[in-house]
C-alpha positions in Angstrom: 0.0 0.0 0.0 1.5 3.4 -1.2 0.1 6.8 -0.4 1.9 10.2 -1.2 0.2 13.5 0.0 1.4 17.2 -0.5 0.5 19.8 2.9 1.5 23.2 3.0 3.1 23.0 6.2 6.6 22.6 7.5 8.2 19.2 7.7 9.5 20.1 11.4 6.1 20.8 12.5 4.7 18.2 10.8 7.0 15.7 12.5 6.4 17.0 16.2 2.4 16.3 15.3 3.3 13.2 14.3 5.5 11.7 16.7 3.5 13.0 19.5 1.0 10.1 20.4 -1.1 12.6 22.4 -1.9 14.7 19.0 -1.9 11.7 16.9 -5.0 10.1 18.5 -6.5 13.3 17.7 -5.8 13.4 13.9 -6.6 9.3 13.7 -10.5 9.6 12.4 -13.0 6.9 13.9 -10.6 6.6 17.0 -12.1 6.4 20.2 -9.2 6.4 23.2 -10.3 3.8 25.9 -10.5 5.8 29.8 -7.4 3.1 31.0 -4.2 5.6 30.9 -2.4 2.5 31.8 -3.5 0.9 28.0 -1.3 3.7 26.7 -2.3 6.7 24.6 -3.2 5.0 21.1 -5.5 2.3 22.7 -8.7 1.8 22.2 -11.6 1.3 19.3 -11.0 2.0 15.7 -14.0 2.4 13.2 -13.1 1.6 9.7 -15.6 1.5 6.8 -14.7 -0.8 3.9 -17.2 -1.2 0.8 -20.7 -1.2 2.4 -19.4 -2.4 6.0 -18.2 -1.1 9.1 -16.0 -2.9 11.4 -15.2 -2.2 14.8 -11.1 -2.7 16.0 -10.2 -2.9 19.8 -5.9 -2.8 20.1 -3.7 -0.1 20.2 -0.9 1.7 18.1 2.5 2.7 18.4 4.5 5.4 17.0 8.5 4.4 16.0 11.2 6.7 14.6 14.0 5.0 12.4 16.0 6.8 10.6 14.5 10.2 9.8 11.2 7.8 9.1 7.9 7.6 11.8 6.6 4.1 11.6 2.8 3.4 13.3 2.8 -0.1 14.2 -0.9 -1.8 15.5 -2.8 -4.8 16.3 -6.4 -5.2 16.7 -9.2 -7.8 17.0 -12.4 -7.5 16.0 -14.9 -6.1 18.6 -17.8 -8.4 17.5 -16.2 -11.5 16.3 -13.0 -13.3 15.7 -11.2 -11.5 12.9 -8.2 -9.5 13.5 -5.4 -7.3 11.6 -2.0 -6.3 11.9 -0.4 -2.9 10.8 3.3 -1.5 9.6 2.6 2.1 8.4 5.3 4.0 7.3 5.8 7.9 6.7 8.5 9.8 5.1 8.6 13.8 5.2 10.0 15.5 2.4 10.3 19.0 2.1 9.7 20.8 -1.0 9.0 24.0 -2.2 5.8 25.8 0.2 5.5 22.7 1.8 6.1 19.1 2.7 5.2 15.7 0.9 4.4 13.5 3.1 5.0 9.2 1.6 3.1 6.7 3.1 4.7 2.7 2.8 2.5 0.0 4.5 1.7 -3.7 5.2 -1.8 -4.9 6.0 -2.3 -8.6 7.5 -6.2 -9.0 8.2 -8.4 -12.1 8.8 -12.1 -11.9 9.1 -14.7 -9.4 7.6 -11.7 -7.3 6.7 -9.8 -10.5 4.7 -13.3 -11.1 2.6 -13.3 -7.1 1.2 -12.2 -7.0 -2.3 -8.7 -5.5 -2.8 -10.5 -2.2 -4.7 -12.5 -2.0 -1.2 -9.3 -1.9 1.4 -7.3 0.5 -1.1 -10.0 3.0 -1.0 -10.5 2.5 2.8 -7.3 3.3 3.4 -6.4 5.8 0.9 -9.9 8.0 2.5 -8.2 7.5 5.8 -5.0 8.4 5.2 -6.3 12.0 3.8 -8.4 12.8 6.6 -5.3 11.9 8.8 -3.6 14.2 6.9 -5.9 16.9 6.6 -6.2 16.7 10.8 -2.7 16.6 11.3 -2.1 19.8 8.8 -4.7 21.6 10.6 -3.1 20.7 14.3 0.6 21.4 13.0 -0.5 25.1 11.9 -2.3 25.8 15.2 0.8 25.0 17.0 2.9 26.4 15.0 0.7 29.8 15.5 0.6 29.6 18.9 4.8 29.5 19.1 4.8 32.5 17.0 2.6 34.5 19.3 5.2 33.4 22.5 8.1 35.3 23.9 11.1 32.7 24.5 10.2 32.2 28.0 7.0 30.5 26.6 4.6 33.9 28.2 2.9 36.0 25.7 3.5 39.4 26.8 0.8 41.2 23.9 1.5 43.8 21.6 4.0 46.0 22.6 4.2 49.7 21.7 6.2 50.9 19.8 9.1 53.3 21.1 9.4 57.2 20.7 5.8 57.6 21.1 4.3 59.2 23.9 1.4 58.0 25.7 -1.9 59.9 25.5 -1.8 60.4 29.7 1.8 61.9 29.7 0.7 64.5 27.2 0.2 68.0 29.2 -3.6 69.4 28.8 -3.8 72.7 27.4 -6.7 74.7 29.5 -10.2 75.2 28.1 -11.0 78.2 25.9 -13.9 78.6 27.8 -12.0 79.3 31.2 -11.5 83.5 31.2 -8.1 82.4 33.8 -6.1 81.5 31.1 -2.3 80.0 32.2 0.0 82.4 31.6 2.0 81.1 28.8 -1.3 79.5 26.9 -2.4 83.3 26.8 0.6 84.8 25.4 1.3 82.1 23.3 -2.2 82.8 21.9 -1.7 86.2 21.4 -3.8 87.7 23.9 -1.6 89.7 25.9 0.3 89.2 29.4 -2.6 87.3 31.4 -2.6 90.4 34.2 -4.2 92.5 31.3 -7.7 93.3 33.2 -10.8 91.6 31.6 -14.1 93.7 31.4 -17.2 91.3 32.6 -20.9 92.8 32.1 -22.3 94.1 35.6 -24.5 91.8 36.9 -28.4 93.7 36.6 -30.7 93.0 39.5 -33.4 90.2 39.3 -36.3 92.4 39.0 -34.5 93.9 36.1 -33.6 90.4 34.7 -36.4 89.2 35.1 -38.0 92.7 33.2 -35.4 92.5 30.3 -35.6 88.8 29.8 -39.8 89.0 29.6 -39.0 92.3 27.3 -36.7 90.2 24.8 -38.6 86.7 24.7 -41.5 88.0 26.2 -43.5 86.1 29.3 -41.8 83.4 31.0 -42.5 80.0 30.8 -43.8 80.0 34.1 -46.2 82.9 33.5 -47.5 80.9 30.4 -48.1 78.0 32.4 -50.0 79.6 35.2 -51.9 82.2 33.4 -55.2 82.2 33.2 -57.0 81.8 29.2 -57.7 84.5 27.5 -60.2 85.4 24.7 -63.2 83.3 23.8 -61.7 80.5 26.6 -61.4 82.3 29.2 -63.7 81.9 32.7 -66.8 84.1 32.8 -66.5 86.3 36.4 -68.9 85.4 38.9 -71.8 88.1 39.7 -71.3 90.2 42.8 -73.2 89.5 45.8 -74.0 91.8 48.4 -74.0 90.2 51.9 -77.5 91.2 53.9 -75.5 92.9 57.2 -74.2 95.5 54.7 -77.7 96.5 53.6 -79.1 96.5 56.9 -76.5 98.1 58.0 -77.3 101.3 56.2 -81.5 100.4 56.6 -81.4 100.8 60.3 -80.3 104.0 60.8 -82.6 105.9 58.1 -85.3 104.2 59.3 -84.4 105.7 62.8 -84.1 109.2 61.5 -87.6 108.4 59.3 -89.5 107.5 62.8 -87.6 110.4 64.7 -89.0 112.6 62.0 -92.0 111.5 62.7 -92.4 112.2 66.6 -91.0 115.7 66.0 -93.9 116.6 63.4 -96.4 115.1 65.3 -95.3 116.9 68.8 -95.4 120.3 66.5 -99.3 119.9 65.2 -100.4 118.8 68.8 -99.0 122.4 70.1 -100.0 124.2 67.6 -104.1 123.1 68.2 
């Protein structure tokens, strides 16, 4: 079985992905890693699809560097029934130009379901695996080799430092407002103003009944008035009728009525004497 892939990636980063077991039972597709750390790393189930079938491994893998070459050696048995297979998969990094090729050398020793596939069937398998495994172990090499870039030497990222000769925005003196009339000193001759002991000339301040008579004069009645103002025109209230109050009238009744009887007694008293 031969297998020859091109990836985009460095052939050092590609072979610390690869010789890694940790980040190769990552990039193995249909690999489930059994709970027992004891069982090692690369044990546990391996789903491979051949033709129309799937077949479930249990065994475990290891990884093997000879001379500049990573060999994955395995063993598995079949999880429901007898057949087993043996594996000697061999990769060679090459680097060539924007990348690496990557050549894949193996031996496959199966009995069982496996064994009964057609030849067409297992080439295909394999080939499909091989690509994914590729295509994770691309993908894993680039996001470590990312994350080194963004580290310092002593493995901390210290950020995004700035750059020097610039000043920061806080060690930058304020100038004063233009709105404050106490200009600094310097900011006023510098502006062209004049020493800043030249006198300024502020408006008097008026009175509030003045104020208050020159602002209703300008903009005319307050907003206060207006609300609190009574309508005028055709809305306005109709006054109320003025009542008198009977005590005042009788108070004026009661004494000409006095004089009235008074006048009276007198006239009479006059005819009697004169008969």
């Amino acid at each position: 079985m031969d297998h020859e892939v091109f990836v985009p990636v460095p052939a050092e980063a590609l072979r610390v992905t690869l010789t890694d077991p940790a980040r190769v039972v990552r990039c193995v597709p249909g690999l489930q890693r059994d709970a027992d750390a004891e069982a090692g790393p690369l044990a546990g189930r391996l789903k491979v699809r051949v033709g129309g079938n799937t077949i479930t491994y249990r065994g475990a893998l290891r990884v093997v560097e000879r001379d500049g070459a990573i060999t994955y050696e395995g063993e598995g048995t079949e999880a429901r029934g007898k057949g087993s297979a043996e594996l000697s998969l061999t990769v060679v990094l090459t680097p060539v130009a924007e990348g690496t090729s990557l050549s894949f050398t193996g031996a496959l020793t199966a009995a069982g379901r496996l064994a009964e596939a057609t030849e067409e069937a297992r080439s295909i398998a394999g080939a499909r695996l091989l690509d994914k495994f590729v295509e994770a172990v691309a993908a894993l090499a680039e996001e470590h080799s990312e994350d080194t870039d963004d580290t310092d030497d002593d493995g901390v990222d210290d950020g995004v430092e700035e750059p020097s000769g610039r000043d920061s925005a806080f060690d930058v003196p304020a100038s004063p407002s233009s709105l404050d009339p106490l200009l600094d000193e310097d900011f006023a001759e510098s502006l062209g103003e004049g020493p800043a002991d030249t006198p300024i000339d502020f408006p008097a301040p008026q009175p509030a009944a003045e104020a208050a008579h020159a602002r209703r004069t300008m903009i005319g009645r307050s907003a206060e008035e207006v609300d609190h103002a009574p309508p005028r025109g055709r809305y306005a209230p109709v006054p109320a009728p003025e009542t008198t109050s009977a005590g005042a009238t009788l108070r004026w009744i009661a004494p000409a009525a006095a004089l009235a009887l008074a006048s009276a007694v007198v006239v009479g008293r006059a005819l009697r004497r004169r008969r």
